[in-house]
Structure formats: structure tokens, C-alpha cells
C-alpha positions as a Markdown table, in Angstrom:
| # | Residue | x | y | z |
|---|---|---|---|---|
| 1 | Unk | 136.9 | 142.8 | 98.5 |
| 2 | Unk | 134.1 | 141.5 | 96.6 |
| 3 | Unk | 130.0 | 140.9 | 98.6 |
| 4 | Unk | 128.8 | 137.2 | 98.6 |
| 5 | Unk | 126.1 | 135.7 | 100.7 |
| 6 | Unk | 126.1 | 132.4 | 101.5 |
| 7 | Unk | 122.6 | 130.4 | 102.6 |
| 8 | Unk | 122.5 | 127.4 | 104.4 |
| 9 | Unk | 120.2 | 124.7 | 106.1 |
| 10 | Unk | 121.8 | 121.7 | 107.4 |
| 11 | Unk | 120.7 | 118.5 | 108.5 |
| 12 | Unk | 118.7 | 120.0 | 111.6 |
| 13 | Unk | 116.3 | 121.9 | 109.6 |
| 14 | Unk | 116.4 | 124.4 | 112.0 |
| 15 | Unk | 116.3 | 127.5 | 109.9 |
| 16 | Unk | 117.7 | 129.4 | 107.0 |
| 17 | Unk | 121.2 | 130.8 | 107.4 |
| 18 | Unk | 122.1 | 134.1 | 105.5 |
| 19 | Unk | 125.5 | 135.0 | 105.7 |
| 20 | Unk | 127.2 | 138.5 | 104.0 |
| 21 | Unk | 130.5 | 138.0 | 103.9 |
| 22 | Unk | 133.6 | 140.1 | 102.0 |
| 23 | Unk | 136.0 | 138.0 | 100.9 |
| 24 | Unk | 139.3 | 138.2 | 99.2 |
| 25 | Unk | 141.9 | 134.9 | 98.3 |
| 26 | Unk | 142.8 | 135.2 | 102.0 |
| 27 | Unk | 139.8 | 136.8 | 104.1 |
| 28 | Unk | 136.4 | 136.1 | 104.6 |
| 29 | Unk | 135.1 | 138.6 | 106.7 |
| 30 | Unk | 131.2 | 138.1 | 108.0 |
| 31 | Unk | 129.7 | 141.3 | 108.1 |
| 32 | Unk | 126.0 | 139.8 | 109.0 |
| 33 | Unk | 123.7 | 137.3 | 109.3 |
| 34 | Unk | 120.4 | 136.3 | 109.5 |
| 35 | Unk | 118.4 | 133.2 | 110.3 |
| 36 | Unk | 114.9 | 132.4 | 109.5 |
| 37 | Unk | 112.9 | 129.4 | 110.2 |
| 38 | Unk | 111.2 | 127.3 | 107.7 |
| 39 | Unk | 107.6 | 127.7 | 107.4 |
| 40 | Unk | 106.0 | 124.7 | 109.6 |
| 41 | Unk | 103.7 | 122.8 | 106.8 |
| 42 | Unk | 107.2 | 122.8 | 104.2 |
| 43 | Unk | 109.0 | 121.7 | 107.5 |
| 44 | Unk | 107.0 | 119.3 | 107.7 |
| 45 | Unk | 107.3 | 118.1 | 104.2 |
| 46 | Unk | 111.1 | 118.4 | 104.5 |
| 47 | Unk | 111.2 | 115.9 | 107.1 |
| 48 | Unk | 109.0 | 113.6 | 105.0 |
| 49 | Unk | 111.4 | 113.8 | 101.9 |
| 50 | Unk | 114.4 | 112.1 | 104.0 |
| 51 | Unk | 112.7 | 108.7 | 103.8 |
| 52 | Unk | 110.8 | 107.1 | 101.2 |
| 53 | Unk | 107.1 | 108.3 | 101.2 |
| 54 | Unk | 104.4 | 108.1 | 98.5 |
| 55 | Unk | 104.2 | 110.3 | 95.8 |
| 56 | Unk | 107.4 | 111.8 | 96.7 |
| 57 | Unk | 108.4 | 112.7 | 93.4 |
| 58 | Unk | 105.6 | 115.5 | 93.2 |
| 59 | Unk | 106.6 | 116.5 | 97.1 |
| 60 | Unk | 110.1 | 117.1 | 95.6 |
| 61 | Unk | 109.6 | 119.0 | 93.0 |
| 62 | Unk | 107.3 | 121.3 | 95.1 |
| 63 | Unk | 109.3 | 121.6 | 97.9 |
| 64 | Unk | 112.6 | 122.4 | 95.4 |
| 65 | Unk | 110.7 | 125.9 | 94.8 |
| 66 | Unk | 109.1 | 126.3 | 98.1 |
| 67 | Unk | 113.0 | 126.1 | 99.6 |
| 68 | Unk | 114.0 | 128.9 | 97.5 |
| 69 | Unk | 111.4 | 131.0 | 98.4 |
| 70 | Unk | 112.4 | 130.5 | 101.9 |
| 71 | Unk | 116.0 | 131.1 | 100.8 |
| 72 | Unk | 114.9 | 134.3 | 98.9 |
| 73 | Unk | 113.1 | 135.4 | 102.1 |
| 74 | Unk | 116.3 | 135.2 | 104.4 |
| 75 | Unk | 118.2 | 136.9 | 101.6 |
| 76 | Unk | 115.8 | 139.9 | 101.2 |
| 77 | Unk | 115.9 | 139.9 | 105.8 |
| 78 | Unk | 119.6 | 140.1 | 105.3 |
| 79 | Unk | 119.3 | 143.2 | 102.2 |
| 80 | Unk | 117.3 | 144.8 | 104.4 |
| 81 | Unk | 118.7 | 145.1 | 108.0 |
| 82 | Unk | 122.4 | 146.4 | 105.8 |
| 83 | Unk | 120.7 | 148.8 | 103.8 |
| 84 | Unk | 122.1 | 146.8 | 100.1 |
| 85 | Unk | 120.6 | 146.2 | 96.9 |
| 86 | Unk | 121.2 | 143.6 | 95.1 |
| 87 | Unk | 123.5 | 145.2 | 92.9 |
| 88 | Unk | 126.0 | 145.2 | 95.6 |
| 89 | Unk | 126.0 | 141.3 | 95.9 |
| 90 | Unk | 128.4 | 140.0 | 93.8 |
| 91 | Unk | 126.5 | 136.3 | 94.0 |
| 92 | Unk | 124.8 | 134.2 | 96.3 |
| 93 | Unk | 126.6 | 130.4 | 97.3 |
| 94 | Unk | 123.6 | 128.4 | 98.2 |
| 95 | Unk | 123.7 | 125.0 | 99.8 |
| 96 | Unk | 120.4 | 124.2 | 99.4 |
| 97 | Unk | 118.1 | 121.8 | 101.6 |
| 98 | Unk | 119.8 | 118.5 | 101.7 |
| 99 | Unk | 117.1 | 115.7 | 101.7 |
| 100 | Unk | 118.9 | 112.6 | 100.7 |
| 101 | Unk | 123.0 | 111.5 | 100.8 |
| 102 | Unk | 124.0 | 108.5 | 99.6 |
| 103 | Unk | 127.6 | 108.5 | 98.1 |
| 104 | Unk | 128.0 | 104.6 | 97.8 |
| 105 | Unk | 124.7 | 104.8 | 96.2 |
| 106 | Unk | 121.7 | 102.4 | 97.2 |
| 107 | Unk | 120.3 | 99.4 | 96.2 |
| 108 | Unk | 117.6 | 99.7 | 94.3 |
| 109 | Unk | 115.0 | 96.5 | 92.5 |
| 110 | Unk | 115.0 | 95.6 | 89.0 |
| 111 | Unk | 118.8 | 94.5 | 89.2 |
| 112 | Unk | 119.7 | 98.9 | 88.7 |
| 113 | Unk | 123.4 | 99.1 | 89.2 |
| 114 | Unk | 123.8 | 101.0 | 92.2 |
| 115 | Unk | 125.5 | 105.3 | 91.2 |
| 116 | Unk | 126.4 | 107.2 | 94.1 |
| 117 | Unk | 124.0 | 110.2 | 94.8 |
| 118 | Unk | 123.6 | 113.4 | 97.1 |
| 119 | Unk | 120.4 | 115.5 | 96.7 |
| 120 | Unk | 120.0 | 119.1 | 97.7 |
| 121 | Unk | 117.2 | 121.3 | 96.8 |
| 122 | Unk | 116.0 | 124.9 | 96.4 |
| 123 | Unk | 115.7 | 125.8 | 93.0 |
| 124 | Unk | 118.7 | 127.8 | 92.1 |
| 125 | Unk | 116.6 | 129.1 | 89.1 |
| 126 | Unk | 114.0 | 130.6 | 91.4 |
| 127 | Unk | 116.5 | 132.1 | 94.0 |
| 128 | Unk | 118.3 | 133.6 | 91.1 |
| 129 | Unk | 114.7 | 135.5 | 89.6 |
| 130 | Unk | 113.2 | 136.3 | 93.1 |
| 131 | Unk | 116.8 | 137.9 | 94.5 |
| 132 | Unk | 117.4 | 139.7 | 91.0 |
| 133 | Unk | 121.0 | 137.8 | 92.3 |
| 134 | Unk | 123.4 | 135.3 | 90.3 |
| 135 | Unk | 123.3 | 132.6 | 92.5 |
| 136 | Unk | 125.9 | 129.7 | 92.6 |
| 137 | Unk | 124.6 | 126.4 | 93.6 |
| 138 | Unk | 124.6 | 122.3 | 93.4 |
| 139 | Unk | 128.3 | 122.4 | 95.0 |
| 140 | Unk | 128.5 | 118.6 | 95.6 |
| 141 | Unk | 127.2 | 116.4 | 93.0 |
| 142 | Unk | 131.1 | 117.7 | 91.0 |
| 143 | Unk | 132.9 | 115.6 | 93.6 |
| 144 | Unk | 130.4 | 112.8 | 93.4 |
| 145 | Unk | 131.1 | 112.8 | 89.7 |
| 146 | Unk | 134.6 | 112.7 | 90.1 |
| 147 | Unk | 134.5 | 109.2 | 92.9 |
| 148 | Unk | 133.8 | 111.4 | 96.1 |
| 149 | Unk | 131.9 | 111.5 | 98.5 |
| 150 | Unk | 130.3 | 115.5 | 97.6 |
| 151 | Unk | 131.1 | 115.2 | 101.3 |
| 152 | Unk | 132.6 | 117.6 | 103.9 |
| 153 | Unk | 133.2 | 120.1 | 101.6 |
| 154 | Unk | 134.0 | 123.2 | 104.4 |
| 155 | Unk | 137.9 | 121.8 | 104.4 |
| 156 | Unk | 138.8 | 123.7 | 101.7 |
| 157 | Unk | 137.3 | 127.1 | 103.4 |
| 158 | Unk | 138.5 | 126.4 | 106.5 |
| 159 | Unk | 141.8 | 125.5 | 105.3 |
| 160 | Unk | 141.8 | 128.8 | 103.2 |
| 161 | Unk | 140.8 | 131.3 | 106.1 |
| 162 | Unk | 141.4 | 129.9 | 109.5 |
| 163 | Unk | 144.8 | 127.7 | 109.0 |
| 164 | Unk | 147.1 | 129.2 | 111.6 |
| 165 | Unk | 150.7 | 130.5 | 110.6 |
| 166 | Unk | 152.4 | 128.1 | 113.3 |
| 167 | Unk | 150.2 | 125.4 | 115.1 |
| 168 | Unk | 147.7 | 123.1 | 114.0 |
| 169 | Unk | 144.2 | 123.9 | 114.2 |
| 170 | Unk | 140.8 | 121.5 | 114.1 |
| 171 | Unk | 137.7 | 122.6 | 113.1 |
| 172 | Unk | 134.8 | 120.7 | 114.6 |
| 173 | Unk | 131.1 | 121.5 | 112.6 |
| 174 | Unk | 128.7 | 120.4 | 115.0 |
| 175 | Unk | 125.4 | 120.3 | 112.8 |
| 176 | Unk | 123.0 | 117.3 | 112.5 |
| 177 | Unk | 125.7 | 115.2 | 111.6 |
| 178 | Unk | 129.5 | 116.2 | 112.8 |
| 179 | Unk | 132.8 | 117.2 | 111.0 |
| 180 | Unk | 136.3 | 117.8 | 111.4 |
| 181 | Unk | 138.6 | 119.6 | 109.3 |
| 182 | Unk | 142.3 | 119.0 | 110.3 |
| 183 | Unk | 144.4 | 121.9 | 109.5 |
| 184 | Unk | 148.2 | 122.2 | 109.1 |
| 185 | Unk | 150.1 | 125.3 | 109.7 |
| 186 | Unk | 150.3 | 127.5 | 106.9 |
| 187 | Unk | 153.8 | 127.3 | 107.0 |
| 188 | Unk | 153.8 | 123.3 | 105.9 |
| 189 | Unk | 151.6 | 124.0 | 103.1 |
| 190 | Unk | 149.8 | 120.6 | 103.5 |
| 191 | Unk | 146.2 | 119.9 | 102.5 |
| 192 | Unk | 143.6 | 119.9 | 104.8 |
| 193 | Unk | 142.4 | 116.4 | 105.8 |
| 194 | Unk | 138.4 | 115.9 | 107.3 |
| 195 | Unk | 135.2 | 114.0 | 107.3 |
| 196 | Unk | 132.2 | 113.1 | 108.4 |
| 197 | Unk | 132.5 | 111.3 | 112.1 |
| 198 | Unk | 128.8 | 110.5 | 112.7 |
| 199 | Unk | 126.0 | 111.8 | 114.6 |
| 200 | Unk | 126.1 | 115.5 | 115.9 |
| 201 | Unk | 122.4 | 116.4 | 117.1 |
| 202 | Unk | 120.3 | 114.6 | 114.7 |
| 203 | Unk | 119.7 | 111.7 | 117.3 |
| 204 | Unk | 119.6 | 113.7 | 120.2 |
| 205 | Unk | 116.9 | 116.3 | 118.8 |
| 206 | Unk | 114.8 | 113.3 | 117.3 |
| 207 | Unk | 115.0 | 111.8 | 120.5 |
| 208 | Unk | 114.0 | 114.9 | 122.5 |
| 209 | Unk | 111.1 | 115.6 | 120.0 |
| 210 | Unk | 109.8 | 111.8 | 120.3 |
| 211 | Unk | 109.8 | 112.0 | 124.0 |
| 212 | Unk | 108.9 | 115.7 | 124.6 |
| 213 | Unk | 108.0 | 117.1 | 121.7 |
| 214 | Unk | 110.7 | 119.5 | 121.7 |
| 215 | Unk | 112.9 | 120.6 | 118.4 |
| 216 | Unk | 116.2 | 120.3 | 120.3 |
| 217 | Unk | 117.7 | 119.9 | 123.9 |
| 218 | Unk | 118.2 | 123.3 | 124.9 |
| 219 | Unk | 121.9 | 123.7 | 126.1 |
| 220 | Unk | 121.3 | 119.9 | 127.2 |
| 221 | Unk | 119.5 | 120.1 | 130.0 |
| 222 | Unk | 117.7 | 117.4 | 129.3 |
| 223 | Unk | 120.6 | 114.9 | 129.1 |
| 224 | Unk | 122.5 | 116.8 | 131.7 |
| 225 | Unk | 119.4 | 115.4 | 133.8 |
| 226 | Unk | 120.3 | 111.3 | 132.7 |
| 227 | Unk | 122.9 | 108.9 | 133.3 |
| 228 | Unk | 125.3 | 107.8 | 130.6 |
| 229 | Unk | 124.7 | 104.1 | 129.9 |
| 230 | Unk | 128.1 | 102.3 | 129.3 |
| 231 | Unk | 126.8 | 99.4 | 127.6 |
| 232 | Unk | 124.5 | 101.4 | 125.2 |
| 233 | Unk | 127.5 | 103.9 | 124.5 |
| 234 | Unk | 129.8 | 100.7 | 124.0 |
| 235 | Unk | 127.3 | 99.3 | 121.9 |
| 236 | Unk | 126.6 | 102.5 | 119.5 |
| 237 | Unk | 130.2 | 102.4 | 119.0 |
| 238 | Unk | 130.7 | 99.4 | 117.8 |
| 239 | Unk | 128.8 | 100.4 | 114.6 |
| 240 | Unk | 131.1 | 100.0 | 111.5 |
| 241 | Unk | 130.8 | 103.7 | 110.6 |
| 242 | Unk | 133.0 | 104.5 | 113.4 |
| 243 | Unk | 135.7 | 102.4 | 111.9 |
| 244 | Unk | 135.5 | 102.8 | 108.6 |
| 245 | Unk | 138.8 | 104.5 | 107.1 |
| 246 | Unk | 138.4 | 108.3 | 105.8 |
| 247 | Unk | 137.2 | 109.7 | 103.0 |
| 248 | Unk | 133.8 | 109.3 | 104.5 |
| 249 | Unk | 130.3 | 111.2 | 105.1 |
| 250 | Unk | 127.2 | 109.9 | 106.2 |
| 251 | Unk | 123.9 | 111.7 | 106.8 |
| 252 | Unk | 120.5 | 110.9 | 108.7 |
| 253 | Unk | 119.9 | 108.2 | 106.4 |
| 254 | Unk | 121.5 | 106.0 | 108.5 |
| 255 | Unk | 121.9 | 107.7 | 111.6 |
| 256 | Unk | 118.2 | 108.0 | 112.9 |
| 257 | Unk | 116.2 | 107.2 | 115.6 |
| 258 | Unk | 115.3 | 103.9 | 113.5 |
| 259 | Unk | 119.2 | 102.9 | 113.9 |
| 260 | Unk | 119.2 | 104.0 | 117.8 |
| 261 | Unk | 115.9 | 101.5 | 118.2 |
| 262 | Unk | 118.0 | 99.0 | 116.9 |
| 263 | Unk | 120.9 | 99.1 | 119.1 |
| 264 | Unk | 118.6 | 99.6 | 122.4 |
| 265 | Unk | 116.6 | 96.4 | 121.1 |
| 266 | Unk | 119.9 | 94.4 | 120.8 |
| 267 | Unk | 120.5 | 95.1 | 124.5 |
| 268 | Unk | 117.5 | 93.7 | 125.9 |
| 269 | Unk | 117.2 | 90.0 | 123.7 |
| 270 | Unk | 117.8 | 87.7 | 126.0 |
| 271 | Unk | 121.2 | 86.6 | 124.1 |
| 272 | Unk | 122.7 | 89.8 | 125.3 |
| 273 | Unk | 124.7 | 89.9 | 128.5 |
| 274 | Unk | 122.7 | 90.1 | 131.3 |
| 275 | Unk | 124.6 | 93.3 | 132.7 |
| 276 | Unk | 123.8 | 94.6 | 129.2 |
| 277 | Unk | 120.2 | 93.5 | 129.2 |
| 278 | Unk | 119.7 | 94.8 | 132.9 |
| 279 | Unk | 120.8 | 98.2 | 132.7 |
| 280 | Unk | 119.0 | 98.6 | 129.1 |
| 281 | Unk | 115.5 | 97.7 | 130.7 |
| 282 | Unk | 116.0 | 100.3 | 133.4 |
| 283 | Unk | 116.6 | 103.2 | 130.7 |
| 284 | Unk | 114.9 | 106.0 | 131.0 |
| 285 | Unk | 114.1 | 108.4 | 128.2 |
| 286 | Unk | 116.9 | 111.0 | 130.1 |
| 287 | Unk | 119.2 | 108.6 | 130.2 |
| 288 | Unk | 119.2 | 107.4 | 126.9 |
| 289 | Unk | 119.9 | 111.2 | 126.1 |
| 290 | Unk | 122.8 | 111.5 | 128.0 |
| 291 | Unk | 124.0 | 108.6 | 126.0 |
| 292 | Unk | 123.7 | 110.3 | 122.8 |
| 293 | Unk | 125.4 | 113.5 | 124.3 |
| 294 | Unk | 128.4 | 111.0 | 125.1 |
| 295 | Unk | 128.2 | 109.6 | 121.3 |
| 296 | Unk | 128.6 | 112.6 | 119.7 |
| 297 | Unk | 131.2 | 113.8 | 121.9 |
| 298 | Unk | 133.3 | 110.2 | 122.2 |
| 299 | Unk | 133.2 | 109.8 | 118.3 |
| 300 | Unk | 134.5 | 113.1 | 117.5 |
| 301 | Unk | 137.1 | 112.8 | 120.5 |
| 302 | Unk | 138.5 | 110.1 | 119.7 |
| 303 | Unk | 138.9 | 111.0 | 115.7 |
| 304 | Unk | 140.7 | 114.2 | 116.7 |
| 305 | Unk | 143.2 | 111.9 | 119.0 |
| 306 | Unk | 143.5 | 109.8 | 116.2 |
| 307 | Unk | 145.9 | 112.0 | 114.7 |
| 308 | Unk | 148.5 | 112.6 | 117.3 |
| 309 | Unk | 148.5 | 116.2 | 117.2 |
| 310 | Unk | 150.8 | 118.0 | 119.5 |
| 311 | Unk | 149.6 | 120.0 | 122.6 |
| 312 | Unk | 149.7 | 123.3 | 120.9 |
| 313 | Unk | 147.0 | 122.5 | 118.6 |
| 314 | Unk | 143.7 | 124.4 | 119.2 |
| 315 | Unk | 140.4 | 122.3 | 119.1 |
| 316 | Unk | 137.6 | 125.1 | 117.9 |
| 317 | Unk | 133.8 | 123.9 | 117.7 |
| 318 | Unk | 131.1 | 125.6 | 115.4 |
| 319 | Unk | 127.7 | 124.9 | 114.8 |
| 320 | Unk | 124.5 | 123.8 | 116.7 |
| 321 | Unk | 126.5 | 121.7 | 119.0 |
| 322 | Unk | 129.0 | 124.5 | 120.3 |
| 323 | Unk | 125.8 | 126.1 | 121.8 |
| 324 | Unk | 125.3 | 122.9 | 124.1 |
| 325 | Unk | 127.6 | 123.9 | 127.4 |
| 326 | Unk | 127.1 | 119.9 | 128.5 |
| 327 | Unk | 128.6 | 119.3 | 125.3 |
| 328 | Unk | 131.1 | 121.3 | 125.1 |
| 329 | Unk | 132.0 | 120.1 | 128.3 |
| 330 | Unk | 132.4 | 116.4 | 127.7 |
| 331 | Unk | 134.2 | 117.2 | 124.2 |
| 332 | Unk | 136.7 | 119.3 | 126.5 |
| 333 | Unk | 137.2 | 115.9 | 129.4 |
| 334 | Unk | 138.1 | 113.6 | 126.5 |
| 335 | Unk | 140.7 | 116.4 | 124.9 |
| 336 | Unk | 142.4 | 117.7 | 127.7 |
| 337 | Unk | 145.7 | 118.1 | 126.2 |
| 338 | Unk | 144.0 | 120.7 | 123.6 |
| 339 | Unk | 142.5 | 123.8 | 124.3 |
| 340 | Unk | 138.9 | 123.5 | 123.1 |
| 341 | Unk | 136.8 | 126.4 | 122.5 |
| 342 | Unk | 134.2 | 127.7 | 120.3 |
| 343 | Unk | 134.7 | 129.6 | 116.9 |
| 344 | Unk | 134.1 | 132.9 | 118.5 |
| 345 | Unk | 137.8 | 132.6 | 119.6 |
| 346 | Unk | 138.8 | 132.8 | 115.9 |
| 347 | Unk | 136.4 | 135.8 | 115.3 |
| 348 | Unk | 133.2 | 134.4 | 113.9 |
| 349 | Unk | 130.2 | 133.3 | 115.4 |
| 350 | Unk | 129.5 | 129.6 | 115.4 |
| 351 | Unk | 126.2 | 129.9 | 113.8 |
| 352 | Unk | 127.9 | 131.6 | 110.6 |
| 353 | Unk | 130.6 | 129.1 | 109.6 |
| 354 | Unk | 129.0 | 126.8 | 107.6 |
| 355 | Unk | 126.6 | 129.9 | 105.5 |
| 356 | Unk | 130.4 | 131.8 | 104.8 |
| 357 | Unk | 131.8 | 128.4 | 104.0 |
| 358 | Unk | 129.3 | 128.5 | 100.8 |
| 359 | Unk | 129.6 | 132.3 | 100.4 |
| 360 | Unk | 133.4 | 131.9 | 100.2 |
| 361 | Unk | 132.5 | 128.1 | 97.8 |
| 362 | Unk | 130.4 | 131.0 | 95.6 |
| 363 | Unk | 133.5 | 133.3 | 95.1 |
| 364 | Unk | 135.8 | 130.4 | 94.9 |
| 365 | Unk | 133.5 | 129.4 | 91.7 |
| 366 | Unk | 133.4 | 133.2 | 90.2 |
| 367 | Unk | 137.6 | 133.1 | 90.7 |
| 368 | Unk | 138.6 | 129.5 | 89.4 |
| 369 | Unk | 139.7 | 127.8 | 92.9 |
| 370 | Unk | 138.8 | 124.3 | 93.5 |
| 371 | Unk | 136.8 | 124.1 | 96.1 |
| 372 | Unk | 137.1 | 120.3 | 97.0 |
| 373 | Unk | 139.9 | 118.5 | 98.6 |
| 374 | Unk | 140.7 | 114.9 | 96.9 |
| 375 | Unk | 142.1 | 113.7 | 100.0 |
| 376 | Unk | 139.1 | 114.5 | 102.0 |
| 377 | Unk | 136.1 | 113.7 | 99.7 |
| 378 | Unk | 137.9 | 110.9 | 97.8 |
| 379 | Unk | 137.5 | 112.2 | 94.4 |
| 380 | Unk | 139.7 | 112.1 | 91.6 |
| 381 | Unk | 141.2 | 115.5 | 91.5 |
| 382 | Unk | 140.4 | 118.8 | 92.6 |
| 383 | Unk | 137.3 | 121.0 | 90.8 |
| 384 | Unk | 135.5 | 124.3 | 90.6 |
| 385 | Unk | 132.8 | 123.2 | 92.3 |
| 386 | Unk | 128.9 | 124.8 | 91.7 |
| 387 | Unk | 127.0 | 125.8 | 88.5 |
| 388 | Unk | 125.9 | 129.6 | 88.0 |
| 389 | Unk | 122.6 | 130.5 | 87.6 |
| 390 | Unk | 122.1 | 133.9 | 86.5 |
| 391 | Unk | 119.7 | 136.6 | 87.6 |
| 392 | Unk | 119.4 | 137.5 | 84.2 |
């Protein structure tokens, strides 16, 4: 077995994940983890660099290298509490920050034909020289090249380690924005199949930190506290997203609390129902947060059903999201012919998925494996994915 670590910071923002993980062609074992959180003033300017600001060019390019050193600073935590060098790392698989995702591309003046794009930063370059580590990095803008979306890619590792030999299996990534991965017994030897299916927490920690100034709902108290609005739900739903046919991905682009204000507003013109308009003017802050709880969990229920999947099929939950007992619980109501649980069952804690997702994308890279799946992302064919920056 070969030492990778893989570093990751999702859409949440809410720290640096170091995974160390050994891994062969069919084990990834996580043998620790650390998280650290970003510093607050580059935090700060993270959040600024997912919508247009001025001078954002120059805020890029500064926090590209202020990302690594927080990524070098989480790997060094990590080298430290196992006693390793970095001589014992074969390379690190790094995400990076992402701060924009557009995969259809966006329209732009001047009459610029519109390209697809994804954006992650953390200077590779930098990680590589501070770690003395190669590092492997930019893992989506491949697929984007090739059609996709660059868009879930974790399929492919959860396919690769945590396909069962007999029953089917979904993995659900509960990060800012949610995932599935839909996974045929080994046996079959069928791809994979997963995407995007909206928002996990992103709305329901901006909404939280716009009402309370808190960074996230804390096992979801707070919208355990509220009443689920049916018209507000029915209304979120209704957005296209939730209908539109996989391969798909989306990001905090479009769901944000600028697309939440939106939907509330629509309830309370006065050519909306008066039941709707009613029960939107006597929303309270709470309420509207146990709303969002009921999003995330209806729109990743009813994907999963979507498939038909027989009764033996396990439903396992990572992430953010699997750390929310009121969310776990409502994803469990909709799906009670599945046993739901979180990814502990399957030996790995939810918090460390994702990071030994990219340390297993890193050895994929060093060993020749695609690390896309066509039929999720939408590209053209399968592809290393990554590009090795070297320590030396």
C-alpha cells in the first residue's frame, strides 16, 4: 500500500480537510485526519470571490496562494500528529477552494460565446514547495474539457471502495451542495450513476448566519424549533433544477439566499394564492429554516426513489449533513423502505469521505485509472483526471 493525503474544502468553507489514507486498486484505508479552519480575514475574502466583486482579479490571485498556505498548514498538522515526513507521502490529491462552477458557462457582454467553466484554487505550485510533497491537483476542469460537467466526481471512488459484493448501495455527500452516487453490486459490474441534487446546507447556514449570526445550525436545533411551510417547500420545488435530467451539478451560484429571497417574495405578491400569501407573511425566521431542512432532505429523497431500488439497498449519508440528527431523521421518514445510516457503518467517518475521495483521485492519477465517470459527469469518455505538480 502506497501514503496519499487528500485535502479538501467544500462549498461550506468550514475548514481544511487532511485525510492520510493507504490505498491499493481496492482499499482506501483512512489512517487520520485533520481539520483546520480558514483563517477569518481569507474567509472572508473566500466568501467574496463567489460573486462578482470589484477588483476581483487581484483578490484571486491572492487568495490562490493564501489557500495553499492553509492547505500546507493542515498537511504539516496531519505530518505531525503521525510522526511522517514527507518522504513517506507518496503525493498529495488536492481539491482546492472552489469559488466559482459554471459548467454550461455564463453569459457574458460583448457578444463572448459562452465555454463552460469550474474554478478551484490553492496554488498547487505553492503546496507542492511548502509540503516538499508532489501534489496532484485541478481534477475537474479534464471533464469540463471533454463536455462534462467536472461535476460529482466522488462516483468513481465510491464506486471503487464501497460497492458492495451483493446489494446496492447509495452514497449521499451532504456538503454545501448535495450528492448521490448510485452503486451496483460488484457482481453486475455496472458503472456508477450520480449527481448533483441541489442544496445540502449552503441555504440553511446562510440563513442561520443572516438571522443569528451563526456559521451553521448546530445539529438543527434551530429548524427543529420551526414549522415546515408547505407552500414555500412546494414552491422551492418547483425550480427547474429539480427536474432537470442527469448529468448535472450545480453550486452556490445559483442556490443562495438571493434565490431563497426570490421564492419567499413570489409567495407574498398579491397574484399568489391567498393560502400561499397568508402563510408566507406569518413566516418566521425558524420556520423558514425548517423549510430548508425539508428541501434538502425531500430533494435527495425523492432522487434516491427515483431509481426503484430494491429494499435491500443501503442508503449511507456523509458529510456536514450526516451530523444534523433532524436531518437525518427526515431523510430516514421519506426512505423507509431503506436502511439509512451514516458512513461510519461502512467504516469511515463522515467527515473524511470527500478528502480520501481526492487522496484515492491522487493515486488514481500516479496509476493510470480514469477517475471520471461519462455517465455521471456527461463527458465524452473517461480520463486520468489531475495535473502533477512536483515538489522538486
Amino acid at each position: 500500500m502506497a501514503k496519499y493525503i487528500g485535502l479538501m474544502s467544500g462549498t461550506s468553507m468550514d475548514g481544511v480537510d487532511a485525510v492520510l489514507c493507504d490505498i491499493t486498486v481496492d482499499k482506501c484505508q483512512t489512517l487520520h485526519a485533520v481539520s483546520i479552519p480558514y483563517p477569518a480575514n481569507l474567509l472572508s475574502l473566500l466568501h467574496s470571490l463567489c460573486t462578482p466583486s470589484h477588483n476581483e482579479l487581484n483578490a484571486m490571485a491572492t487568495a490562490d496562494r493564501l489557500v495553499a498556505y492553509s492547505f500546507a498548514q493542515a498537511v504539516s498538522v496531519l505530518l505531525s500528529e503521525t510522526q511522517l515526513s514527507p518522504s513517506d507521502i507518496t503525493a498529495i490529491g488536492s481539491h482546492g477552494q472552489t469559488i466559482r462552477h459554471f459548467p454550461q458557462g455564463i453569459e457574458l457582454q460583448n457578444d463572448i460565446e459562452q465555454k463552460g467553466f469550474t474554478c478551484q484554487i490553492g496554488d498547487p505550485n505553492t503546496l507542492a514547495v511548502l509540503t516538499g510533497i508532489d501534489v496532484i491537483a485541478d481534477f475537474r476542469r479534464k471533464d469540463i474539457a471533454l463536455g462534462g460537467q467536472g461535476a460529482p466526481l466522488v462516483p468513481a471512488y465510491h464506486n471503487a471502495i464501497f460497492a458492495h459484493d451483493t446489494h446496492p448501495r447509495v452514497l449521499v455527500n451532504i456538503g454545501g451542495i448535495a450528492n448521490i452516487s448510485v452503486l451496483a453490486p460488484k457482481r453486475n459490474e455496472a458503472p456508477p450513476l450520480g449527481y448533483d441534487t441541489g442544496p445540502g446546507n449552503t441555504l440553511m447556514d446562510g440563513w442561520i448566519k443572516q438571522h443569528l449570526n451563526l456559521p451553521y445550525d448546530d445539529k438543527g436545533q434551530w429548524a427543529d424549533t420551526g414549522l415546515v411551510s408547505d407552500s414555500l417547500l412546494t414552491k422551492l420545488l418547483c425550480d427547474s433544477y429539480f427536474h432537470q435530467a442527469a448529468p448535472k451539478s450545480t453550486g452556490r451560484e445559483y442556490f443562495n439566499l438571493a434565490w431563497l429571497t426570490s421564492h419567499i417574495d413570489a409567495l407574498t405578491r398579491p397574484s399568489a394564492i391567498e393560502v400561499a400569501s397568508s402563510e408566507a407573511s406569518t413566516l418566521s425566521p425558524q420556520d423558514v429554516q425548517a423549510t430548508l431542512l425539508a428541501l434538502t432532505a425531500t430533494s435527495i429523497a425523492d432522487e434516491i426513489s427515483k431509481h426503484q431500488l430494491p429494499q435491500e439497498a443501503e442508503v449511507i449519508v456523509c458529510g456536514g449533513g450526516a451530523f444534523n440528527p433532524v436531518l437525518m431523521q427526515r431523510i430516514s421518514s421519506l426512505l423507509p423502505q431503506y436502511h439509512v445510516s451514516d458512513s461510519r457503518s461502512i467504516n469511515i467517518h463522515p467527515q473524511h469521505v470527500e478528502g480520501a475521495a481526492f487522496a484515492w483521485l491522487a493515486f488514481a492519477h500516479k496509476n493510470n485509472i480514469p477517475g471520471n465517470v461519462p455517465a455521471v459527469t456527461g463527458a465524452s469518455r473517461e480520463a486520468v483526471l489531475g495535473v502533477l505538480c512536483p515538489a522538486n
